[in-house]
N, C-alpha and C positions, 0 to 999 in steps of 0.2 A: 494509484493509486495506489496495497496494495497495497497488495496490498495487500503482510493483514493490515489492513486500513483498522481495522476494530483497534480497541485498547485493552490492556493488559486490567483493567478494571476488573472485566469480570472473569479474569481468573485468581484475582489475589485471594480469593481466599485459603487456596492452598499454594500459591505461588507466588511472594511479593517480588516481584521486577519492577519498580515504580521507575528506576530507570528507560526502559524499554518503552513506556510511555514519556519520560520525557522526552527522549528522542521522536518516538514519533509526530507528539508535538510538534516539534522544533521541522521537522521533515514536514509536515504537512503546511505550517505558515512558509516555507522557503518554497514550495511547489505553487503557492499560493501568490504569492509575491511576484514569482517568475511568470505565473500568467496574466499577474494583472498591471506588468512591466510592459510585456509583448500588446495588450489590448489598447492601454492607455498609452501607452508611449514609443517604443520601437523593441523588435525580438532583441534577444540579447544573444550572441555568441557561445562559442566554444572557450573564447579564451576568459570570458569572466566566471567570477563563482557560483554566481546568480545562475549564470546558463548554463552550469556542468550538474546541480544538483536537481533545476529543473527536470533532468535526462536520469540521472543517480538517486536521486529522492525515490526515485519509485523502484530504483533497484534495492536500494537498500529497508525499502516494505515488503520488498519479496522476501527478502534475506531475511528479515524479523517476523514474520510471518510462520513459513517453515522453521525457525528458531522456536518459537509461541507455541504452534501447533505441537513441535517432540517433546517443549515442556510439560505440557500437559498431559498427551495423552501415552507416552514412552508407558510402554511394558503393559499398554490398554487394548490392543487392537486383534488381541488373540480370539476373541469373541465374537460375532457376527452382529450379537446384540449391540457392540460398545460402536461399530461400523455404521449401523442403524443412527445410532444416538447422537455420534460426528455429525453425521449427514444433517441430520434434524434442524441440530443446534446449529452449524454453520447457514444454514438455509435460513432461519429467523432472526440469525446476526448481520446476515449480508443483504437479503432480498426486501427487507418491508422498505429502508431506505432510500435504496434503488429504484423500488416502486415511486416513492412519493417524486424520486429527480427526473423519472420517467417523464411523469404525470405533467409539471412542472416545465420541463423542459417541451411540451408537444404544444402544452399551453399556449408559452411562451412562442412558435413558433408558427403555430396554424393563427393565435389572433394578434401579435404583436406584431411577426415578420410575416404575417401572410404566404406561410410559405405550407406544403401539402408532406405531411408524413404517412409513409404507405404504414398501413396496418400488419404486415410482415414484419416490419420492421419495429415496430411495436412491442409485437407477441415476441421475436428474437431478445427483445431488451428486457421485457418485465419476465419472462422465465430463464434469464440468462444464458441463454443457447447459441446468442451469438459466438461467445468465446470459443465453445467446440466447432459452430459450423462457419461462422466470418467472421472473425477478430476485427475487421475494422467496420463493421456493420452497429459500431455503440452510439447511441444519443448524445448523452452525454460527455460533455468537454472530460476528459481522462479516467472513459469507464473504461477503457479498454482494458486496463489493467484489471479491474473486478472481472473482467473475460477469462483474463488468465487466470487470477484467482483460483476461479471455480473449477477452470481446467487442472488445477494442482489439486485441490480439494478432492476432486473425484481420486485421484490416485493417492493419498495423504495414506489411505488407512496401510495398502502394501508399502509406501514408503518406509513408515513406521515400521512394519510387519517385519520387512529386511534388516532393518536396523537391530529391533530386537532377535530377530535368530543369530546373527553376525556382525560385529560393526566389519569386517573385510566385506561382506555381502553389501552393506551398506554404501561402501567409500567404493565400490565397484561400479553402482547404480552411479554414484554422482561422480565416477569417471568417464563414463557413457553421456552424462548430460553435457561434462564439462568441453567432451571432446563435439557434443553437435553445436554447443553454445562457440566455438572457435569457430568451427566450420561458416555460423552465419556471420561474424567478426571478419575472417580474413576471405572466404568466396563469394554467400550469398548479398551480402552487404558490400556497395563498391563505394569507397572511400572518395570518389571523384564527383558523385552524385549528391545533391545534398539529399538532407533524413527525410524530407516534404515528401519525396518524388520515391522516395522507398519504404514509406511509413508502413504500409502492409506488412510489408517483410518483416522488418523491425518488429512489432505489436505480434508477432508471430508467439503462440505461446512457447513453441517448444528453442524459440530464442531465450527467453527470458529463463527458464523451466531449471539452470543448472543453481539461477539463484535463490531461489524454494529451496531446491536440495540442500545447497549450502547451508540454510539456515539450521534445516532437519541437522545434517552434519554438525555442525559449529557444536552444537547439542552434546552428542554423542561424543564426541571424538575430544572433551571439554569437560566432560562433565565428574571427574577425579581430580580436575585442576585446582590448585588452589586461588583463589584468588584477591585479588592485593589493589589497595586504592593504586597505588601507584605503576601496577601493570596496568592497569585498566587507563591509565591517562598515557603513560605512553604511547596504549594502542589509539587509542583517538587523536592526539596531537601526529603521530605518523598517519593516520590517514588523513586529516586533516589538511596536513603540511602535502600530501599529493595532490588533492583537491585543488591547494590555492598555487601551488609551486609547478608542476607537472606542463613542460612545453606542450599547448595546443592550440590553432590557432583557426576559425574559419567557421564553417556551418558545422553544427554540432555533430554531420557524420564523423570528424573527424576524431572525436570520442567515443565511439560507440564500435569503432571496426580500430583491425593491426591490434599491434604493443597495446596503443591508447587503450584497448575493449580489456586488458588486461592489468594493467593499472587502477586503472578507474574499483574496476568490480574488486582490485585486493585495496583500496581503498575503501573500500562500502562497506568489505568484510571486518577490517583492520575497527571502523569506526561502531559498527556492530558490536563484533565485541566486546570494544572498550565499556561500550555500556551496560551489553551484558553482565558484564565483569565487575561493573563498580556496583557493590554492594554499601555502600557507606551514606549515609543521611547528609543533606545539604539544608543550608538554611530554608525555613519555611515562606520566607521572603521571594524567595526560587520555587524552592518545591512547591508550592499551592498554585501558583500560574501554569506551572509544567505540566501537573497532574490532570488541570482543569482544562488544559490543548489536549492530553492525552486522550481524555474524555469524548474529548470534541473530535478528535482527529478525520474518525470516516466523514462526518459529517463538511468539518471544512472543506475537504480533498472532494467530494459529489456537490456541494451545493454553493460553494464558490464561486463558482461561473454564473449560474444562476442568478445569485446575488449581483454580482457585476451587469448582465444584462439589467434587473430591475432597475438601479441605479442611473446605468449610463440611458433608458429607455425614460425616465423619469428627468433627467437633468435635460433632456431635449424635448421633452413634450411640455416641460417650465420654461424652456429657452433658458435658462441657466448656463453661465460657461464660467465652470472654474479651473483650478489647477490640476492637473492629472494629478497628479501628485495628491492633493487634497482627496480627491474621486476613490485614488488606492487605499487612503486611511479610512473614510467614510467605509469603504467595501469591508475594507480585511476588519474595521471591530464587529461592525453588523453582521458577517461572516461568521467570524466566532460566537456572539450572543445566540444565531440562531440555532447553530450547529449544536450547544449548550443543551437550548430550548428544545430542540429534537431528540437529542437522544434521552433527557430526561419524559417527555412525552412519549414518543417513540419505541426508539431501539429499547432503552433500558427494559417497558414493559414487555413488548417481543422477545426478547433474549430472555426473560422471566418463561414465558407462554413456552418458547421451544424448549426450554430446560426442563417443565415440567410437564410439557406433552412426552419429552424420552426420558421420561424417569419412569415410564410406565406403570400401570396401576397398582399401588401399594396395598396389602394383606390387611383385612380388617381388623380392627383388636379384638382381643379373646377375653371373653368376662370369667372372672374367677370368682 
């Protein structure tokens, strides 16, 4: 996920990163894609690119996330009020969505698959408390990540907090992350086992937790740089070139633990940036597609699976049998339309409603 799965949308008004949404775009159809390879057709590996960004997609949402969040709210968090305001606004960007995949997804499995969801399991998903109390307790196909999410979210506002008294205070905290983020890579994670059989661990937030940081980081430690189209493509083509070049071979623990868990994440990072970094306009040919995934992104990344069940539950209740392949094109535009259709329904109105529930009540005017 994850995610900040959200888009850089609604922060442009003081922020334009229109790149930051291209990529996530781009990240969101590639996680997209890898799961509707693995449903319709066979998992894909470690050693393809398909299956390393499957596993990296959603590192590199963490990474953009914590990037997003120090954009915005750096040198904001001194207040308890602006703490308050975080909270508010992240909760009516993340939660109404969630709700509806919840909803959606219970549906979907009490009258389609006849199968029995405990109502614990429920109330953990529609208040997102799974994340703090069972990481692997989510409904939904890659909510896990909105788990961690939320678990970063809760600690955003002292992240921030450290950053602004110190960036050494800062790069401290994400020596601490970086060094338990290893710890799960080369102990708690065994490279012999495949990721199925260790997925708890794995989905662990405080696995994932150093790449948040990073992002906060990347920020900070960045942000007097100058920056140049042509750094910024450098950094993307070197990560890029590890992604596709980088010896790995087997079930995807083999990326995610050792060297590989270290590669990989200065790979996410390297591509990160480049985008961060590229400040420069691209054709609108480009740009208007990229903007309008950007858009869609949460939405793809929660309600894609979804869409796949309608689909492939629809194509056997016609007796229909076509090409998988056909099945994933059908999926992934309907994907994106609906994804579209929701957050302009949706999310967008919520994110309005939380922005102006913590704007808190405005001063009457004064008649002169």
């Amino acid at each position: 996920m994850s995610n900040n799965l959200t888009s850089t949308t609604d922060l442009k008004r003081t922020h334009r990163l229109e790149a930051l949404d291209w990529l996530r775009g781009l990240l969101a159809i590639s996680i997209m894609l890898y799961h509707f390879h693995l449903w319709q057709i066979y998992g894909l590996q470690s050693d393809s690119l398909l299956g390393r960004l499957g596993i990296y997609g959603v590192s590199m949402f963490f990474i953009l996330s914590g990037l997003s969040m120090a954009v915005v709210y750096n040198g904001k968090m001194e207040d308890l009020n602006n703490w308050l305001t975080f909270f508010i606004k992240r909760a009516f960007r993340i939660l109404p969505l969630l709700w509806l995949a919840v909803a959606a997804v219970t549906i979907i499995s009490i009258f389609i698959k006849h199968e029995s969801v405990s109502a614990s399991k429920i109330l953990l998903n529609i208040t997102g408390a799974f994340g703090f109390i069972a990481p692997a307790e989510y409904l939904n196909t890659g909510a896990w990540s909105i788990g961690n999410e939320l678990v970063y979210y809760s600690v955003t506002p002292l992240l921030i907090l450290a950053y602004d008294r110190s960036r050494k205070l800062g790069n401290a905290v994400l020596a601490v992350c970086i060094a338990i983020g290893l710890a799960f890579s080369f102990f708690l994670l065994d490279p012999l086992i495949p990721i199925s059989e260790q997925w708890k661990t794995y989905i662990n937030p405080f696995n994932n937790l150093f790449l948040y940081v990073s992002g906060i980081a990347l920020f900070y430690n960045t942000r007097k740089a100058t920056y140049t189209p042509t750094l910024a493509l450098i950094a993307i083509t070197a990560g890029l070139s590890i992604f596709l070049l980088y010896p790995a071979h087997g079930d995807q623990i083999s990326i995610v633990t050792g060297l590989s868990r270290i590669a990989f994440c200065t790979a996410s990072l390297l591509v990160v940036y480049g985008f961060y970094s590229y400040r420069s306009q691209i054709p609108k040919l480009l740009s208007t597609p990229l903007e309008a995934l950007g858009i869609a992104t949460y939405g793809v990344y929660l309600l894609h699976p979804i869409v796949n069940s309608g689909i492939t539950f629809s194509l056997k209740l016609l007796k229909v049998d076509i090409s998988p392949y056909i099945t994933i094109g059908i999926s992934s535009v309907l994907s994106v339309a609906i994804a579209l259709a929701v957050y302009r329904l949706l999310e967008s109105p919520m994110m309005s409603l939380g922005k102006h529930l913590s704007s808190g009540p405005r001063p009457a005017p004064t008649r002169s």
